[in-house]
N, C-alpha and C positions, 0 to 999 in steps of 0.2 A: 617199611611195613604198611600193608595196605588193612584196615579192620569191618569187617563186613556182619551186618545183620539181617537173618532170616527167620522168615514164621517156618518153622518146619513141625512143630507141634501145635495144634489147635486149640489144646485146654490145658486149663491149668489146673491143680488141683489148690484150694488153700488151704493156709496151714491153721491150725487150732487158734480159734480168734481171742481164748481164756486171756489170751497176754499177745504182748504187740510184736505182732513178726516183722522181720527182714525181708527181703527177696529174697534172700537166698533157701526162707524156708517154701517159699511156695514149689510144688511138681508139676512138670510138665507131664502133658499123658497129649494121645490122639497125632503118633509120629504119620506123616505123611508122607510115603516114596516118593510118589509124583511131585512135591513140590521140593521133596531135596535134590532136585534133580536143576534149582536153581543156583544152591549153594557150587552143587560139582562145576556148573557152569563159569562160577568165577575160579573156581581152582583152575579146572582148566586153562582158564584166561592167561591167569598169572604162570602159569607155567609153559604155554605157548611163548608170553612173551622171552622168559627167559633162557629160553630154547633157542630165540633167533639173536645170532651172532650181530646182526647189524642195528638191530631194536635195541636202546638203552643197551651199548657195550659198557661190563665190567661195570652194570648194576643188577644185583638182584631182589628182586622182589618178592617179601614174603605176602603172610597174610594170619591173621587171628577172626575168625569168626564165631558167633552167638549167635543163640534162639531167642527170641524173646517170648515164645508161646502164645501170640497171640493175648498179651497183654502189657502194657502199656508200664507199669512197675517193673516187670522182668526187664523190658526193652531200654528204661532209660539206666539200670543197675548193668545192661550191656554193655553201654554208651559209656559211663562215666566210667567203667571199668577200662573201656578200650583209651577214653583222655587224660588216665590218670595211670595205666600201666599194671593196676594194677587189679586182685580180681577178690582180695581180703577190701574189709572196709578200709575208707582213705582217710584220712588225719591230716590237720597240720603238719603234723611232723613228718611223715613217710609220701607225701605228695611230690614227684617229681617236676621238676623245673619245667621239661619239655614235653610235650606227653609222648608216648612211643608209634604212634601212626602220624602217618602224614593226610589220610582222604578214609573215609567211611563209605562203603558200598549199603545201601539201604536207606532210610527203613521201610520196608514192603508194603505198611497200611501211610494212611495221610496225618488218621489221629498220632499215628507215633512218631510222626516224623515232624508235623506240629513242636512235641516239646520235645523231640531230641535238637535238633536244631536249631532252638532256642540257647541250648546243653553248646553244644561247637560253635554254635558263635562267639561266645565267650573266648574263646580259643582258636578263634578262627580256623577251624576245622573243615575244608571243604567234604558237605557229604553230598554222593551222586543217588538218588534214588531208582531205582530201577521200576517201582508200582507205585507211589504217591501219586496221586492223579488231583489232588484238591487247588482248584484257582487261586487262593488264600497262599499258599505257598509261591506265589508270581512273586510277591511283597518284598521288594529287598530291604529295604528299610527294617521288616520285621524276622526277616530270615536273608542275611546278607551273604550266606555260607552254604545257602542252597540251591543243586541243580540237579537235574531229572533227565534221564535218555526216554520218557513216557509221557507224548503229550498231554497236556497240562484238560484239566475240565471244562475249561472254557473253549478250546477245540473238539472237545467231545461232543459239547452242549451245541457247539456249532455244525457240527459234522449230522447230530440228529435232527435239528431242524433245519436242514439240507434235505434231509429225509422224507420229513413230513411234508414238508413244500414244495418236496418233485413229485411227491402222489397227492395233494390236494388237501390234504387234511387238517379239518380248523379244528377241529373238536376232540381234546386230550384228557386225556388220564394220565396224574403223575406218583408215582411214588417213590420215597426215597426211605433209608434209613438214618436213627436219630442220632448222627454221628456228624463232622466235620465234613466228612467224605461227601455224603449223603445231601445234607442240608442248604451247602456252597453249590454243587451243582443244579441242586432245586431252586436255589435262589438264580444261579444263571441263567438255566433253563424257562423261568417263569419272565423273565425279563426278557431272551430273546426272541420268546413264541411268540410275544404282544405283537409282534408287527404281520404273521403271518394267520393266527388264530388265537384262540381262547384255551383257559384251562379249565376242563370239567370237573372236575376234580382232583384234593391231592390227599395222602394218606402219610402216616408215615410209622415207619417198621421199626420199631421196639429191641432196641439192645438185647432187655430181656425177655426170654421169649414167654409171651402173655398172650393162652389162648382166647380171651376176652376181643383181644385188641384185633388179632389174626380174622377172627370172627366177623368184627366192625367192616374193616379191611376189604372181605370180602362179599360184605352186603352193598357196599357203594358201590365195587365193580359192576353185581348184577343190577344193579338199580340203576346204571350211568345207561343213559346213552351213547357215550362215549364208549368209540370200537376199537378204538387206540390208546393203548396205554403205557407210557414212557417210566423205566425204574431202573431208579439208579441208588443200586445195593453191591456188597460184596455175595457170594454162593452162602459164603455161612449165613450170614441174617437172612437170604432172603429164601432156604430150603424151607422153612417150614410155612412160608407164606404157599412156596408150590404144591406145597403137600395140602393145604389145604383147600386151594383152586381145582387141582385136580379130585380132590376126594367129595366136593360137592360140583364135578362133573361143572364149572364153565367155560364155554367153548366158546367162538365167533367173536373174540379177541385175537385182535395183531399188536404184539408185543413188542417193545422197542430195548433191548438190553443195553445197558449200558458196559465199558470195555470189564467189568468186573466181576462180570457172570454172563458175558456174550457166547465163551470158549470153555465153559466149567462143563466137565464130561461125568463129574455128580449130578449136573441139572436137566443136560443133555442126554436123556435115559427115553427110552420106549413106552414106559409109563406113565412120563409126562408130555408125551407126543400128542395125546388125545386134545389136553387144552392149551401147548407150548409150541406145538408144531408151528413153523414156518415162520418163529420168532426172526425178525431183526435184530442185527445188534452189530455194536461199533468194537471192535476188536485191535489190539495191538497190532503192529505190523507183524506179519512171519518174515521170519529169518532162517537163513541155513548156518549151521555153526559145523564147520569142515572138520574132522578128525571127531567130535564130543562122542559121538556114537560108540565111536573106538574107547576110548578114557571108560565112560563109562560103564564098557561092556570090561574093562582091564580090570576092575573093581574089584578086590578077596577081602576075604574077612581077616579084620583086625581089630587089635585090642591094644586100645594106647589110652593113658589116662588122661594123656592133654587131646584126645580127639573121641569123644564122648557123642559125638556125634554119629560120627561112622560106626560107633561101636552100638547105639540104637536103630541105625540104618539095618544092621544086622541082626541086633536081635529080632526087630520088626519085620524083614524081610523069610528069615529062617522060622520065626513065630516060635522064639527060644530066650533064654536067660543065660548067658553067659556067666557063668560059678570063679571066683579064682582063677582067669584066666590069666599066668605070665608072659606068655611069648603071642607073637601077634599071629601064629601059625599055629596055635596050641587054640582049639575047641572043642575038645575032646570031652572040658568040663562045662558041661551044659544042662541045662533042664529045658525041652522041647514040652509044649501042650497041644501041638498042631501040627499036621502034616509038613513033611519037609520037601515036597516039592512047589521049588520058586519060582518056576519058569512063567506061571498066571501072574503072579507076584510082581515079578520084575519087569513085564509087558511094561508100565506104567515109566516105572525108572528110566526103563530104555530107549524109550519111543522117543524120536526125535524129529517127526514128518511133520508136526505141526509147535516148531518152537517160538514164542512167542516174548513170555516172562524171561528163559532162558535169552535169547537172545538181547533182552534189554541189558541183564545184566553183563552181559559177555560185553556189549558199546559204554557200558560204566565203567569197565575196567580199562578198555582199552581208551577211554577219553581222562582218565587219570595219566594213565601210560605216556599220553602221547604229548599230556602238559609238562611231565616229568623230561618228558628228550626234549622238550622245548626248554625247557628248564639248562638244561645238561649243553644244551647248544650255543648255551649264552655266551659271546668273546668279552672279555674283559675288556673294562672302557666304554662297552656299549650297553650294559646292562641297566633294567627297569627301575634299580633301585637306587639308595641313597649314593649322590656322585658315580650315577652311574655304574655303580656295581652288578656282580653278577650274584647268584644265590651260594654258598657252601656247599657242594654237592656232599660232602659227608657231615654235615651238618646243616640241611634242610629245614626248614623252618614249614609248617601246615600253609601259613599266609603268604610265602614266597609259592609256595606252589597255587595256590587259590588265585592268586595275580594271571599264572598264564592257564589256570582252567576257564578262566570267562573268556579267554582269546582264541584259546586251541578250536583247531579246523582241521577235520581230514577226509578222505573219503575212503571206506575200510572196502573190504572184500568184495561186499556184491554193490560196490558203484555208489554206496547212500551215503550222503556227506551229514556225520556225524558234528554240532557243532550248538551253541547253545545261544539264546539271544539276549540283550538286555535282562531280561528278567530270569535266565536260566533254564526259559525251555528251549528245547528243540525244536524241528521242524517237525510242525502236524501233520502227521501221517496215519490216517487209519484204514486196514480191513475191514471191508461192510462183511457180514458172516449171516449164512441164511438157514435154521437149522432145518436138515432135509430125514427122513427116512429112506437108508440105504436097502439095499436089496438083501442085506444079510437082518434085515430087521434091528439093526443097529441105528442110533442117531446120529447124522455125518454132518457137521459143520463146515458148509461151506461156503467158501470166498465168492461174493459175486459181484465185488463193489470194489472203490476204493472210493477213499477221500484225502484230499492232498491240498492241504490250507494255501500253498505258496502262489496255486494256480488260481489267480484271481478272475475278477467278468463272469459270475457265476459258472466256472469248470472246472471249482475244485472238487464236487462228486461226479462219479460215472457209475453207469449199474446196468449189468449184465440179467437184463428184465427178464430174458428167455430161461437163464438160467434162476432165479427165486421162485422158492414154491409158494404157496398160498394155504394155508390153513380152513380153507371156506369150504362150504358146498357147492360155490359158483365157480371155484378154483382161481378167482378173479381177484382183483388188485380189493380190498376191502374198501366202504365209505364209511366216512367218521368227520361228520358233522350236525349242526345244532340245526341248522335251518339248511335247506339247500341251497344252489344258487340261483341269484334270481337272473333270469335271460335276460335277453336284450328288449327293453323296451319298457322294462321295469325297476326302479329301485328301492335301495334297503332303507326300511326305517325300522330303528332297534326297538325293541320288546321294552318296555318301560322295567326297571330292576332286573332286568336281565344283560349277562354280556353281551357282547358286540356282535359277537358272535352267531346270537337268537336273534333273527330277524323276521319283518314279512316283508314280502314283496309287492309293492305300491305301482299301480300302472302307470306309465308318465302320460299326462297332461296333455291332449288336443295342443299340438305345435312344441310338444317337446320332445326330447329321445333321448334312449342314453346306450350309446354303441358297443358299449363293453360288461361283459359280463358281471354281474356282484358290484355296480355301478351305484355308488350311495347319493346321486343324485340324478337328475334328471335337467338338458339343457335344450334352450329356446333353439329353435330354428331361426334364421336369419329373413329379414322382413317379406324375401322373393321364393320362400321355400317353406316348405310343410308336413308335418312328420305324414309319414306312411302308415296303413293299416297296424303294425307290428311296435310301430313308433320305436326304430331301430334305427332310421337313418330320415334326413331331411330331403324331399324330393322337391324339384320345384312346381308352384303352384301352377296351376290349370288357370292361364290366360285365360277372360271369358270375356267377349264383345259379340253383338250381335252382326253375325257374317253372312255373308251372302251362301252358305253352303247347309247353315243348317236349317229347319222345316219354317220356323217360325221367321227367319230370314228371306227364303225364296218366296213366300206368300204377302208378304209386305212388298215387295219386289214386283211381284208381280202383279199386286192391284195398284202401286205406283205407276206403272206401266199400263194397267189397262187405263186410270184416270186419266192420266194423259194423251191417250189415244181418243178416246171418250171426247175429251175437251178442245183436242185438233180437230174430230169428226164432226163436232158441230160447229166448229168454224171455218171447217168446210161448205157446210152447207150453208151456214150463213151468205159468205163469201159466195156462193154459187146462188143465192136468192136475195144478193144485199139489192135486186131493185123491187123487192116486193114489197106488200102496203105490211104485213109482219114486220121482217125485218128495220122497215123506215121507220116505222111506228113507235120501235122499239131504241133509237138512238143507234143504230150500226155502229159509228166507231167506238162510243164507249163499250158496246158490245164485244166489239174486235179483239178492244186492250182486256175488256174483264177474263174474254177465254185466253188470252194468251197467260194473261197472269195467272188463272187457274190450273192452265198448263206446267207453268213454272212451279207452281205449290204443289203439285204432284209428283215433279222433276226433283224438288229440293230435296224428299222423301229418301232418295238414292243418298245423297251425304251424307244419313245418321244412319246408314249400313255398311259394315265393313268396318276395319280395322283403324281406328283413331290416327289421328295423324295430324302436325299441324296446319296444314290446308283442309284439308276436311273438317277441320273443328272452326274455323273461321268461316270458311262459307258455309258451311250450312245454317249458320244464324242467321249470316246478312240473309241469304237467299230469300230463307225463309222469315223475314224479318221485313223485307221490302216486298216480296212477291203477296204476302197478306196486305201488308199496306194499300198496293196498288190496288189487290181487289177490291178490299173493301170502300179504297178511294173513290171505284169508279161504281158501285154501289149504292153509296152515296148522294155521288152526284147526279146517277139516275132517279134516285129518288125528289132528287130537288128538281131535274129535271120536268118528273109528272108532276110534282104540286105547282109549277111554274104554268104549264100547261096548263092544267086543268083554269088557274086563275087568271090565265090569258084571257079564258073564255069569257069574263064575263067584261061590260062594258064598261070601258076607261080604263082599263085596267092594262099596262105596259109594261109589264115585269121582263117579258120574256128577251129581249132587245139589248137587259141589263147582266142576262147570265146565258150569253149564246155561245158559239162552236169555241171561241177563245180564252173565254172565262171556264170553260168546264174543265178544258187543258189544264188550264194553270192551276184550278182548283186537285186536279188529279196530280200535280207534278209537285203542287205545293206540301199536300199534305204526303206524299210519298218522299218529298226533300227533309222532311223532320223526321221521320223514320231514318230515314240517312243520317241527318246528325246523330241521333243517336244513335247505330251501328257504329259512326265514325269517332264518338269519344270513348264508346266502351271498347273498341279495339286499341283503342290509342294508350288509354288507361292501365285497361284489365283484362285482356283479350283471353277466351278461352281456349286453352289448351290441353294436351291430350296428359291422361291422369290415370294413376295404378291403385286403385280405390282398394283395398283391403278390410275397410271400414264394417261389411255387410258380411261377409263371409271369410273365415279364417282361413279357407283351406283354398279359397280362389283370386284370384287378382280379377277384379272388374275394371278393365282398362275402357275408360270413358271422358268422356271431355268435359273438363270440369269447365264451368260457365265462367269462371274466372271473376267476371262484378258479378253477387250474387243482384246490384239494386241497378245495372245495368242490360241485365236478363230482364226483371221486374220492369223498367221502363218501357224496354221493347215488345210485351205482350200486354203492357197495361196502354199502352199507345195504341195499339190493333184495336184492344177494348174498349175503348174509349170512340174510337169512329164506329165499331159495331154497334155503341149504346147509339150513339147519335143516329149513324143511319136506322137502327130497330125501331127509336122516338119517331123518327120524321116518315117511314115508312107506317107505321103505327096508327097515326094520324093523322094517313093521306088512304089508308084501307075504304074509306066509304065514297070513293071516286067514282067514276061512270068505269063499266066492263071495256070500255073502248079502250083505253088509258090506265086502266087499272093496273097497270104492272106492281104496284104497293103491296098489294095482297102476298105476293110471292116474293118478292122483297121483306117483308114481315113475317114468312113464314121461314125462309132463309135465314133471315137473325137468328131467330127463335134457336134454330138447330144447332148455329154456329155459338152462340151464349152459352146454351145448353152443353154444348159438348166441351169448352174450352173453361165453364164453371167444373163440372166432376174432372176436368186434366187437374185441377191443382191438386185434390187431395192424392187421386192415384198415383201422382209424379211423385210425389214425398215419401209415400207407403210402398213404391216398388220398386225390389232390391235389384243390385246389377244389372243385367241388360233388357230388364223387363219395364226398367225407365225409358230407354230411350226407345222402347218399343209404344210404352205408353204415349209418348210426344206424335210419333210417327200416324198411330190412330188417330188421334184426335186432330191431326194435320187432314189427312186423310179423310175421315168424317166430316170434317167441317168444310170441305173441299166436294164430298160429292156431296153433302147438304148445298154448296151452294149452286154447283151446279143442276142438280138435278130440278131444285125447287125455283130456279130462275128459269134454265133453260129448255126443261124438260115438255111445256106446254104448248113453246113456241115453235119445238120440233114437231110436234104433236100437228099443230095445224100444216107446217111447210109439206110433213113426208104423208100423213096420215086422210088430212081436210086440207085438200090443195083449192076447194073449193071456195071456201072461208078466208084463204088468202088475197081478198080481190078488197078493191078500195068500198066498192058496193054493200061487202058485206061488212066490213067494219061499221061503214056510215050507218049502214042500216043496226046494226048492232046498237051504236051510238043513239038512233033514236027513238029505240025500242027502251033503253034506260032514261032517256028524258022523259 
């Protein structure tokens, strides 16, 4: 005996509360065709099986089934009725040993199966659920006698937030009702949105219906910004919440049904299309159940006192009272109040295109069945139980069966393996259902998804995009979020007392980016690279040295090149006039060595252009490190030279004998060899080399040649300084000489320029950034370079090409005694 419970009545009536009723005084009222078309399902069942000669031979299976009405009293007076045999109250004394079922088909809600289940544990009662969907029932520890052919709520909850995170959506709305059912999946659901979005809000739907609360309910929908709203209810609690979304007109919600009201063809009406259209929702699997259509359509009226069922099936259906009916073929005594055509009537009963509930039950039965032939299959000697035994098959025990129903595996009809896990559910399996408006102006529910938990790597939904409708006026996929998202190049910093969810978008940082969308931070660029405009990605920085290709480059270049030509050209002419009283006048070869060196100063100019390098970073210092040296050595010397001169002149006086062609050598070789040492320990030491300066601009590398001793830089220009002081003093001080001799005067005016210009290098060398340093060095090289030639040699050309005249020993001497 198989015992089964069904809602097939929705209310109950109660009985007079003056005194304390039983269950058996409460009425059922509000019989449902459409769902007794669950019950016939398992009749069928049982009778398919018993039908097949090879299935459990030479057992047959009956069945005793209950309404519980849709209340939780009637439902557990079913239960104890079905463990105890009997259906009068149970006593000590008229309680049977065994109870008379072996497995319980139901109970259809979660709240009833809660505490019947509690009821068969006791008794070890396997009961199979066919509609309990509440996670809470997983527990075996607290329900160790329960299993379900109807994924569990925690694959539901999973299966909708699968949902929401392949269309994008952070921002929810939830509602449940205030039941077991309701409250468990709300508790799952809020747990497992946390990782993808926030909850906008949650409501929850009232047992009893309280148009106050209804009211609330639908003030936070239109107040939410949330465009998405997830509810997880059965059709009855949650028709009047529809009714009243609909009767204050709210539209531009996508609705996420939960398996309980996804497929309800009460909910699913033309009326509630305006604000329901294009609902989502997670549906039981459809099933085909081969012959039921036939069974069902077989169906006559009868009248049996142990089948009170069937016998309101018919009154219900005929919309009649059966009087004193004795024969199950006798209706003759009847009282009708409504039309006696059933054919609208029975559309409902009959329908079997989309079986659902129907089919859960029909895999409950057959998952009892098939523990049972495993049961029946046992050899002796090998069986589960004590030494090995096998079960009684004529005296079956609930617990010997419950043994091989957490075992049993098969795969029925259409290919689906029937089979239940640890915890007693089955495998997740759900229909996404999309409700559409058909062409007959009818609501059409249909399939355009699946979801199938076993397929793991995010592939256990798929969804038939082209086919779901869309409830909008964009006809497009809706958006349901708090804040948008922030693009590339920005990230989230949360709303202070707001969820995670409410964000603003923060631009990242000069040298930061953040590549991925709704990025809650923002990351540094690597030290050779630099965000982009967009600050999306790190490009790398813009090399910058000063090159020979751009403007400020070729014009340094090029007046290195003319000084140097400048400074050949007039040791040219020198050379082409060294026997003239000018030229003699003037010291020639210290003349020779000071153009060639000026030459070289304008030469060296070339090394601090162009792309760093470690030879280029080393000679250009010496170069120019010794090529100043030398000029100003020979500078110098010409200056001692005229004050030697001049005090030649007067009488006794022998100076010049003490500093002549040999002494002036060494004095130039001398002081240019200590410019040498020191080139030669700061190379040795700390030599400068070429350097990625980032230091001045974040977004460029100034590759430049770091001086390496900053206080062997400082030697080598404070060593140039130092002979410029001296030659400027001693030139200074020989200014009021005879015109013949007087080279002092230009000598002194040469300092002047050369001080001048190499005093304002320092600040501007410190104060300008990247390659506008070594542009600065390059000037001041240059300046100082045509300061000195210009102001030394510029006069003396003057008389060679200009007063060839003047160049004669005659006119000097005469000159000479024109200043005596």
């Amino acid at each position: 005996m198989l015992g089964g419970t069904f809602i097939v009545n929705f209310k109950t009536i109660p009985p007079d509360l003056t005194y304390r009723s039983k269950p058996e005084n409460w009425k059922c009222d509000g019989f449902e065709i459409s769902v007794f078309q669950r019950a016939q399902a398992m009749i069928f069942a049982i009778e398919e099986i018993n039908k097949n000669q090879t299935f459990l031979p030479n057992i047959t299976l009956g069945y005793r089934l209950y309404d519980d009405c849709n209340n939780v009293l009637v439902g557990l007076r079913a239960t104890i009725a079905l463990t105890g045999g009997l259906e009068e109250d149970i006593t000590d004394y008229n309680c049977k040993e065994y109870p008379p079922v072996l497995a319980i088909v139901g109970d259809p809600l979660s709240s009833h199966s809660i505490a019947t289940s509690r009821i068969l544990s006791v008794f070890q009662i396997p009961m199979v659920s066919y509609f309990a969907t509440c996670s809470c029932l997983s527990n075996k520890q607290d329900y160790p006698t329960f299993f379900r052919t109807i994924p569990s709520d925690t694959f539901q909850v999973k299966a909708i937030v699968q949902i929401i995170k392949h269309y994008g959506w952070t921002w929810i709305g939830a509602i449940a009702t205030d039941d077991d059912y309701g409250q468990n999946a709300l508790k799952d659901f809020i747990k497992e949105i946390q990782t993808i979005g926030c909850i906008a809000f949650t409501e929850t739907i009232p047992i009893v219906n309280e148009k106050v609360t209804f009211l609330k309910i639908v003030s936070t929908i239109k107040k939410s910004s949330a465009n998405v709203i997830v509810v997880f209810s059965s059709e009855e609690e949650l028709s009047a919440l529809v009714k009243e979304v609909v009767q204050q007109n709210i539209t531009g919600k996508q609705w996420i049904a939960s398996e309980s009201w996804s497929t309800s063809a009460v909910l699913a009406v033309k009326e509630n299309f305006v604000s329901f259209g294009g609902t989502i929702g997670i549906a039981i699997r459809k099933g085909e159940i081969p012959g039921l259509k036939n069974f069902l359509q077989q169906s006559y009226p009868n009248f049996n006192s142990q089948n009170n069922l069937m016998v309101e099936f018919w009154e219900t259906l005929f919309q009649c009272k059966f009087q004193n009916a004795t024969n199950q073929n006798n209706f003759s005594s009847r009282v009708c109040s409504g039309s006696e055509d059933i054919k609208t009537t029975k559309t409902a009963y009959n329908d079997v295109t989309d079986l659902r509930s129907p089919y859960t039950v029909y895999k409950a039965v057959y998952a009892i069945a098939h523990s049972l032939h495993d049961l029946t299959a046992c050899k002796t000697g090998e069986g589960p139980f004590l030494n090995n035994s096998c079960a009684n098959i004529r005296n079956v025990q609930p617990w010997q069966l419950l043994y091989y129903l957490k075992k049993v595996s098969f795969v029925n009809h259409l290919g689906e393996r029937v089979t239940f896990d640890e915890n007693g559910d089955p495998p997740a399996i759900y229909d996404i259902v999309n409700w559409q408006l058909s062409n007959d102006e009818t609501v059409d529910i249909k399939i355009v998804g699946l979801f199938d938990e076993s397929l793991r790597n995010g592939k256990e939904l798929s969804l038939n995009e082209k086919d779901i409708f869309w409830n909008f006026a964009t006809g497009t996929i809706p958006e349901s979020v708090c804040s948008k998202s922030c693009l590339l190049g920005t990230r989230k910093a949360t709303r202070k007392g707001e969820p995670i969810c409410c964000f603003d978008c923060i631009p990242c940082a000069d040298g930061e980016i953040s590549s991925q969308n709704d990025s809650t931070e923002c990351f540094k660029c690597p030290p050779d690279y630099w965000s982009n405009l967009e600050r999306s990605e790190c490009i790398q920085k813009e090399i910058e040295f000063l090159s020979y290709d751009d403007a400020m480059g070729i014009t340094l270049t090029a007046t290195s090149a003319l000084g140097a030509c400048l400074s050949l050209s007039v040791l040219a002419i020198f050379i082409q006039h060294r026997h003239t009283p000018v030229v003699k006048a003037n010291n020639s070869e210290l003349s020779f060595l000071l153009l060639v060196s000026l030459t070289l100063c304008f030469l060296c100019v070339l090394c601090f252009i162009g792309k760093p390098s470690e030879i280029t970073c080393t000679i250009r210092h010496v170069v120019f490190g010794l090529s100043f040296a030398v000029c100003i050595s020979c500078i110098l010397v010409k200056t001692i030279v005229v004050i030697m001169a001049f005090k030649a002149t007067l009488p006794g006086n022998n100076m010049v004998k003490w500093f002549g062609t040999s002494q002036q050598r060494g004095t130039v070789f001398f002081t240019a060899f200590i410019q040498s040492i020191i080139c030669l320990i700061w190379l040795t030491t700390a030599p400068p080399l070429p350097n990625k300066n980032t230091k001045y601009q974040n977004s460029k590398i100034i590759f430049e040649c770091h001086v390496g001793s900053l206080i062997g830089f400082s030697c080598l220009l404070g060593y140039i300084g130092l002979l410029a002081c001296i030659c400027f003093l001693l030139a200074f001080l020989a200014r009021n000489l005879p015109d013949t001799f007087n080279e002092a005067k230009f000598i002194t005016f040469s300092m002047l320029i050369f001080c001048a210009v190499w005093i304002t290098f320092v600040p501007a060398y410190i104060s300008s950034p990247g390659k506008h340093t070594v542009a600065v060095e390059i000037f001041a090289i240059l300046a100082s370079s045509f300061g000195l030639l210009f102001s030394i040699f510029a006069p003396k050309c003057y008389i060679i090409l200009l007063r060839p005249e003047l160049n004669t020993k005659k006119a000097l001497m005469g000159r000479a005694g024109q200043n005596k």
